[in-house]
C-alpha positions in Angstrom: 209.3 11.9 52.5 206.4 14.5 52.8 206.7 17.3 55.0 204.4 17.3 57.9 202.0 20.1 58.7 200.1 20.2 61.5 196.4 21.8 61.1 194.7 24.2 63.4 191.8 26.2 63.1 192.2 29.5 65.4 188.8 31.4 64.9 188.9 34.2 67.0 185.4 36.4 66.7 185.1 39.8 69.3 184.3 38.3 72.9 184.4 34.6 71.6 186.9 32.3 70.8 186.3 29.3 69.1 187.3 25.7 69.5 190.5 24.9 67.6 191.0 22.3 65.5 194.9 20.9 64.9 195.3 17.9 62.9 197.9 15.5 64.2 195.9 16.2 67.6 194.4 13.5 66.4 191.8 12.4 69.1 191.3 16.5 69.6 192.1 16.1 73.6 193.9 19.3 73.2 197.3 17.3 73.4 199.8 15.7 70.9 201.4 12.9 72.2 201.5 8.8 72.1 197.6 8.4 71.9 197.8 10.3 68.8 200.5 7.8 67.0 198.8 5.0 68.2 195.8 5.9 66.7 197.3 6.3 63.3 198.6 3.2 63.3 195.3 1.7 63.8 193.5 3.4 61.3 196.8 2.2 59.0 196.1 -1.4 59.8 192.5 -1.3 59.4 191.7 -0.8 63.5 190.1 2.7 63.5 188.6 5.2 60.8 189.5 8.3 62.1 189.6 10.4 59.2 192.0 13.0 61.0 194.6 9.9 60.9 195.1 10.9 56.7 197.4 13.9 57.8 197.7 14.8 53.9 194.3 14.4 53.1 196.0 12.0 50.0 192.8 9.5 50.7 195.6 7.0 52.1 196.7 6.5 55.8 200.5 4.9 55.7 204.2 5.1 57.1 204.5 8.7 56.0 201.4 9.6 58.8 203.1 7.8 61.3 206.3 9.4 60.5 205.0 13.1 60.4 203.7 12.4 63.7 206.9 11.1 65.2 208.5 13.8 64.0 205.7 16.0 65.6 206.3 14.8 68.7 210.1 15.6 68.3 209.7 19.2 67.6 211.2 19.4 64.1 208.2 20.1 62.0 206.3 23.6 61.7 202.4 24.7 62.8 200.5 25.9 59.3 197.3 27.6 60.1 194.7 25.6 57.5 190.8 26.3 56.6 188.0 24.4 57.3 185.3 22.4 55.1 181.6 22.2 55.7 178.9 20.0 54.0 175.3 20.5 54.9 173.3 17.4 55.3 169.7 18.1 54.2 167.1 16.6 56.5 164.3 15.7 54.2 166.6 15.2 50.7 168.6 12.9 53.1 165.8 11.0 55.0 165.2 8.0 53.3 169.2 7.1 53.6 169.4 8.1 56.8 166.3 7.9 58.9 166.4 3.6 59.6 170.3 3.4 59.0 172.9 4.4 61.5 175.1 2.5 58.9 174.3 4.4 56.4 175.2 7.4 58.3 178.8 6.0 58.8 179.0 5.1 55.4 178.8 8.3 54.6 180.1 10.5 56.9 183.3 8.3 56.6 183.5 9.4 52.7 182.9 12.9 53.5 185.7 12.6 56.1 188.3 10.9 53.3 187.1 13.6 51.0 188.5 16.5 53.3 185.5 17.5 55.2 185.9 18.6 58.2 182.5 20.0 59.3 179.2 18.5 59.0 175.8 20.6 59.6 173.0 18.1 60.1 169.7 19.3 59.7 167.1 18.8 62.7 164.8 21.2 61.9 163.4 20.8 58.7 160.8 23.4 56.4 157.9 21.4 58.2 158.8 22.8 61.7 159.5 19.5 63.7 162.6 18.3 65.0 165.1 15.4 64.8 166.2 15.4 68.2 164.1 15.7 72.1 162.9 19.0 72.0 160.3 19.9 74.9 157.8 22.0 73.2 158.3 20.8 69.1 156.9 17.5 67.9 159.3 14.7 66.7 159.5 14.2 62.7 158.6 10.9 61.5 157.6 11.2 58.0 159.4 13.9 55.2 159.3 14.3 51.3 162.2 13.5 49.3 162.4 13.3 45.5 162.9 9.7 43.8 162.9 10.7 39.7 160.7 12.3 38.1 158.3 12.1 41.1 158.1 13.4 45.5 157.4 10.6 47.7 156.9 10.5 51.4 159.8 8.3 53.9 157.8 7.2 56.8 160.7 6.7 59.6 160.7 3.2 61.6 163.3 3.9 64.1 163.4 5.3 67.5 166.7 5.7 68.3 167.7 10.0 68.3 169.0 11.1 65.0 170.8 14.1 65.7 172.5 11.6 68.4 173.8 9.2 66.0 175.3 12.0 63.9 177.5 13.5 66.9 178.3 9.9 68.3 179.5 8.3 64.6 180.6 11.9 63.3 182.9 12.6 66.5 184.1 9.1 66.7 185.4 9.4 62.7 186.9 12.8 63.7 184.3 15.2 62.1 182.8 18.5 64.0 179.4 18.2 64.3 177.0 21.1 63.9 173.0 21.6 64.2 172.0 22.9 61.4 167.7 24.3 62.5 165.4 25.9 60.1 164.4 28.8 62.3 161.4 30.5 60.8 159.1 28.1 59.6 156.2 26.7 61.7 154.8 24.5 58.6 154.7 23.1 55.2 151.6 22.1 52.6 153.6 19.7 50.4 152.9 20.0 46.1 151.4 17.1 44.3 148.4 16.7 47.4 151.1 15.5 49.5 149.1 16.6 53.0 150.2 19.0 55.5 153.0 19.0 58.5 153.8 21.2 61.3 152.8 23.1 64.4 150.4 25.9 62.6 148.7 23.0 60.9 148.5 21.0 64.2 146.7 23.8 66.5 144.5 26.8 65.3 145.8 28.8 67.9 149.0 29.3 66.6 147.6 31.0 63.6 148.5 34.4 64.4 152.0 32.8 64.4 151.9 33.4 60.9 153.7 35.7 58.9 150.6 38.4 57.1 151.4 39.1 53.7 151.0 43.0 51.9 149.5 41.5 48.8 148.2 43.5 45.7 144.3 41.8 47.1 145.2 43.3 50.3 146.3 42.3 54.1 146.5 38.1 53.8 147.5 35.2 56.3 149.8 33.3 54.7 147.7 30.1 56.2 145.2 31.1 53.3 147.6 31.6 50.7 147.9 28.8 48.1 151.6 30.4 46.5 153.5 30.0 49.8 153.9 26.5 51.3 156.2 27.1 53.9 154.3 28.6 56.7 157.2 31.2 58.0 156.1 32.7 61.6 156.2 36.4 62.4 159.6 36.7 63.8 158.3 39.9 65.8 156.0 38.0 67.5 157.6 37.8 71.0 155.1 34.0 71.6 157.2 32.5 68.7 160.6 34.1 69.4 160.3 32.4 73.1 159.1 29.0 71.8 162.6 29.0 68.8 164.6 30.1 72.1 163.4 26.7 74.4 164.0 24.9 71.1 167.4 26.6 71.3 168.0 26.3 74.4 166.9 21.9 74.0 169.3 22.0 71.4 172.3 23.2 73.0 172.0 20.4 75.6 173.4 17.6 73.0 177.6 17.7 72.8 177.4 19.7 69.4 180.1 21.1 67.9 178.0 24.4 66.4 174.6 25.1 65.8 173.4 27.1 62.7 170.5 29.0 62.0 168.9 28.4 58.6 166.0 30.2 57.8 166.5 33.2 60.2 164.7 35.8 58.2 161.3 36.8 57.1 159.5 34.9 54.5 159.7 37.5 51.4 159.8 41.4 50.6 155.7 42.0 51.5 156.0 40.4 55.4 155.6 41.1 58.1 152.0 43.3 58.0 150.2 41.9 61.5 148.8 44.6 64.0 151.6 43.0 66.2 154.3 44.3 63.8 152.4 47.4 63.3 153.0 48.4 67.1 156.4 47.2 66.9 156.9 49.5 64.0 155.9 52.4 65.6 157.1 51.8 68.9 160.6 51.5 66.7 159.5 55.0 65.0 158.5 56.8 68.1 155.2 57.9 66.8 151.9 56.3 64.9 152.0 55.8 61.3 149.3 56.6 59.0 148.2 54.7 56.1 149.2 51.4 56.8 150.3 49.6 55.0 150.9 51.7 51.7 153.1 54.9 53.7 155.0 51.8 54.6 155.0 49.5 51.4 152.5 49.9 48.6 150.6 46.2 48.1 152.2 43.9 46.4 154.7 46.2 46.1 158.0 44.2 43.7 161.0 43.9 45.6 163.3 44.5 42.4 163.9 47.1 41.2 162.9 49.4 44.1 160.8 52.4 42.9 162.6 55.9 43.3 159.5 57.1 44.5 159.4 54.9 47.9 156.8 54.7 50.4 157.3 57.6 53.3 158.5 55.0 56.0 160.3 52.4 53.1 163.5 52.8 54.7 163.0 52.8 58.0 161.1 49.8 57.3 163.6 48.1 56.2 165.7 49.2 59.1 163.2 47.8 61.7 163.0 44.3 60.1 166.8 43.9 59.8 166.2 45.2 63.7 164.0 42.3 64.4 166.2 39.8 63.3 169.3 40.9 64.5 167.7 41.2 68.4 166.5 37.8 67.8 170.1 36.7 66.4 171.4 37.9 69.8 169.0 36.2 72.0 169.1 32.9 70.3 173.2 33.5 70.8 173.1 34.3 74.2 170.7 31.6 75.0 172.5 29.0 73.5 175.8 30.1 75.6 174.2 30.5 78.5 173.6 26.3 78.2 176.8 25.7 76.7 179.1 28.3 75.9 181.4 26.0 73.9 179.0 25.6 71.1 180.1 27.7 68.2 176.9 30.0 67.4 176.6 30.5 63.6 174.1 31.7 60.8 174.0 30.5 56.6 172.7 33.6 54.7 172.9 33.7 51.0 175.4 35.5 49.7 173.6 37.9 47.3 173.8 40.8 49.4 172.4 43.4 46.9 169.2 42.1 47.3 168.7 40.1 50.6 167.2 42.8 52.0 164.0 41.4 50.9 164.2 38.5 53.7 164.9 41.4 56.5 168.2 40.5 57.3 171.5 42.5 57.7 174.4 39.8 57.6 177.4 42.3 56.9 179.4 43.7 59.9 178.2 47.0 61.5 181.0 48.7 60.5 180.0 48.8 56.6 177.8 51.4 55.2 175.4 50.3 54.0 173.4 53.5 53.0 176.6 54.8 51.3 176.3 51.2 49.0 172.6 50.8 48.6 170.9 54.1 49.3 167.9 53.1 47.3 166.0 50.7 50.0 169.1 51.4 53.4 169.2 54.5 55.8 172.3 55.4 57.8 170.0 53.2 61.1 170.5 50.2 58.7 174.4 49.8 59.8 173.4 49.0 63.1 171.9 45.8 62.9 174.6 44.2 61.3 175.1 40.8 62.8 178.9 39.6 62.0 180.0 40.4 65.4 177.7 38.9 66.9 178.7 35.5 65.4 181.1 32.6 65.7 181.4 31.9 62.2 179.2 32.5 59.1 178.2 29.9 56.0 177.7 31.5 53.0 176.2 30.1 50.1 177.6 31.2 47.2 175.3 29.5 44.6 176.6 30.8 41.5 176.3 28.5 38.2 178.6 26.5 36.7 179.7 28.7 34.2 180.3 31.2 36.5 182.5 30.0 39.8 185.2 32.2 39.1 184.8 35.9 38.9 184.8 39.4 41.3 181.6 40.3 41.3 178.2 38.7 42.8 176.8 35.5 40.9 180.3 33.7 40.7 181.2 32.1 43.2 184.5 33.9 44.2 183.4 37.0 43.6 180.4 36.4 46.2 183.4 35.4 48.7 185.4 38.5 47.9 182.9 40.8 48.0 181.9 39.2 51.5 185.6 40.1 52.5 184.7 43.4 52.4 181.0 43.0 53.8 182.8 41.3 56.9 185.4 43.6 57.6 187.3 40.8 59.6 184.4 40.3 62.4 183.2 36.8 61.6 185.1 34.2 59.8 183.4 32.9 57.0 183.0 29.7 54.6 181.8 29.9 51.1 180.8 27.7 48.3 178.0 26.0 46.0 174.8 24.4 45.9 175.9 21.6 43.6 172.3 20.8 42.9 170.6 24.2 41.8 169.5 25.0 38.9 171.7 26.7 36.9 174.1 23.8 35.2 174.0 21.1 38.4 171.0 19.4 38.5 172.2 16.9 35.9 175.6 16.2 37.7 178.5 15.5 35.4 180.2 18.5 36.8 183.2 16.9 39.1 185.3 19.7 37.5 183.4 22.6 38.4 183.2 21.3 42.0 186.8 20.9 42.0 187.1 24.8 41.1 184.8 25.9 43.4 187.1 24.8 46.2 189.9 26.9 44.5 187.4 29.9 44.1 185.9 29.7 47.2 188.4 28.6 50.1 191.1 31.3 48.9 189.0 34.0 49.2 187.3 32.9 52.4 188.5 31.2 55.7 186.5 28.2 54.7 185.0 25.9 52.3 180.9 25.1 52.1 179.3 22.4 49.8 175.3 22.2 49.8 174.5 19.5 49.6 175.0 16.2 50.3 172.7 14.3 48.9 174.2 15.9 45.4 177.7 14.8 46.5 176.3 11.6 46.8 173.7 11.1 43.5 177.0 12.1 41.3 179.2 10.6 43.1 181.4 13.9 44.1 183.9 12.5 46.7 186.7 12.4 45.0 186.2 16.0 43.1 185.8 17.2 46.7 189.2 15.5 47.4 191.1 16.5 44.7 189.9 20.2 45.4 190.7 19.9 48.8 194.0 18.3 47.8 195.3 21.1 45.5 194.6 23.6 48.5 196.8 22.0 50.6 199.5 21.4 48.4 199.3 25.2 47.8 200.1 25.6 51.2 203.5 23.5 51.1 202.1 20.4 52.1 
């Protein structure tokens, strides 16, 4: 008979502690008694899905559940601390399955369950802006893009009920955490192929000056009147958007979520933010005017790799004062969300290319690693301080490496993007890591149930989680059981 472990997830992150997750406490009241035996029997005879009921995470609920649980209850099996497993559920990618069908949403959310998630992150807050659940200043979505073959058609939503309230009702009743998962930036979006436009900045001219202003190589430019980017990212310095993201926020946190992660907290590329609002921000940072702006700052169209050696006068404290920005805004968004309901888990996903994501203004590594000492080319010794891993509950971290390259110690492979985040870290935020099994480089044509497999083993043992992007991938090549048997292998390393 198979030894019985019992799962729990102890995340404990400088003043906050987050919710723990044992397995065998089945129903998650914080107990493990009777209830908890009953309900595996159920879900043996076909009464219940509760995906926690699969104790072994073997894809089967039978005697040997029921038995690990008996013995549970009788005190003569051990506690093994395990890790988590997140899948991100796209909004738009996933709309067309999801938007009329709470069945469909079941359906799914069952096989990710079976398959060893643990975690979902549902999407509310797509590129366009809007929102999947009641939000008191953001429009509702009705109608997203999605890609059916060789060509991007628009899913024009029927149903009224609340999305994001299906997801928590079906994905707690199956067992799963459910997180938020919000784009955070992003006020609008001019689809490709003449598709029309979506979202608050397209909605009302006055929230123009919302909009990020690009340092191009033709000069100072809105980024409404600039074809190349069609995501319409907001200033994140303006203090008008940062309070209308926070009463999003602060809706948000009403709903019984599990977590809610920020997407998209950054600034659109390497030449934004250039708006006279930015500018006295800037200098109100430095202490003193600056002359020449924008070249002492950032030449135009300046290329954010490599960076010159001959840097602008005020390049680094530049970059400073953006990763500033965000990390101030990081803090409110936290605090606001606690403030409502301090048992939702407050996380971030960051890509996990550190080297270079100080072209999107934000500092994800903990304040305790220096920076300037690592990258002194475009980080001064002020960069440090706006780290934000303690100011987290938990971190994803997508580490998108290719399918020729998911094991390895050093950025692009995926376990080298998880070690190297070890270090990054320094312990103040747990973290999960893992692949976008949809990208470019060797997923898009699926076929790769093997590589997804390995990522588990190169990502979860160098992290304290596992993350897979996304769903809708997991479903077009039919990953569950790859997911399984990854997940599988990690707990029978553990003893199971």
């Amino acid at each position: 008979m198979k030894r019985f472990v019992v799962i729990s997830l102890l995340l404990a992150v400088a003043s906050f502690t987050a919710r723990s997750l044992t397995w065998g406490d089945v129903n998650q009241d914080g107990a493990i008694d009777i209830s908890d035996v009953n309900i595996v029997i159920n879900v043996m005879l076909g009464k219940s899905s509760n995906v926690n009921a699969d104790l072994y995470r073997d894809g089967k609920v039978d005697v040997s559940d029921v038995n690990a649980m008996i013995n549970l209850l009788l005190g003569k099996q051990a506690i093994v601390e395990v890790k988590p497993r997140y899948m991100w559920i796209d909004a738009s990618a996933n709309f067309p399955v999801f938007a009329d069908s709470k069945e469909n949403i079941r359906r799914d959310l069952l096989r990710a369950g079976k398959a060893g998630i643990t975690d979902v992150v549902v999407d509310v807050r797509p590129t366009e802006g809007d929102v999947l659940f009641e939000c008191s200043v953001i429009d509702k979505v009705t109608k997203l893009p999605y890609w059916d073959g060789p060509y991007y058609r628009m899913y024009n939503r029927q149903a009224t009920w609340d999305y994001l309230q299906a997801f928590i009702d079906i994905g707690h009743e199956l067992g799963l955490r459910v997180h938020a998962g919000v784009n955070t930036m992003v006020g609008g979006y001019e689809y490709y192929y003449g598709m029309g436009k979506q979202g608050v900045v397209f909605r009302d001219a006055s929230k123009r000056d919302w909009v990020t202003v690009l340092n191009t190589s033709d000069g100072l430019v809105n980024a409404m009147d600039d074809t190349d980017h069609h995501a319409k990212f907001f200033n994140p310095a303006n203090d008008e958007v940062q309070q209308y993201l926070l009463t999003m926020l602060a809706d948000l946190a009403q709903y019984d979520l599990d977590g809610v992660v920020l997407d998209r907290c950054r600034y659109d590329e390497f030449l934004s933010d250039f708006s006279e609002d930015s500018k006295a921000k800037f200098e109100q940072y430095l202490g003193h005017a600056v002359n020449n702006w924008p070249a002492s700052v950032m030449t135009p169209g300046m290329a954010v790799s490599p960076i010159p050696y001959n840097t602008p006068t005020y390049f680094k404290q530049w970059m400073a004062f953006r990763a500033k920005v965000i990390h101030d805004f990081v803090v409110r968004a936290r605090d606001t969300i606690k403030v409502v309901n301090p048992n939702i888990q407050f996380a971030l996903y960051v890509g996990a290319w550190y080297s270079t994501y100080y072209d999107v203004g934000v500092n994800w590594a903990s304040n305790k690693y220096n920076t300037a000492a690592h990258y002194p080319r475009w980080a001064n010794s002020d960069y440090k301080n706006y780290g934000l891993a303690q100011d987290l509950d938990f971190l994803l971290l997508g580490a998108y490496a290719g399918t020729e390259s998911i094991y390895g110690t050093t950025e692009w492979t995926c376990e080298g993007f998880c070690r190297q985040a070890q270090t990054l870290l320094a312990g103040d935020v747990p973290f999960a890591g893992g692949p976008d099994v949809g990208n470019p480089t060797g997923w898009p044509d699926g076929g790769q149930g093997v590589a997804v497999t390995q990522t588990i083993d190169a990502c979860i043992n160098h992290a304290d989680g596992y993350f897979i992007f996304d769903m809708v991938h997991v479903r077009q090549f039919d990953y569950w059981d790859d997911i399984r048997q990854g997940v599988k292998d990690y707990l029978d390393s553990l003893g199971f």
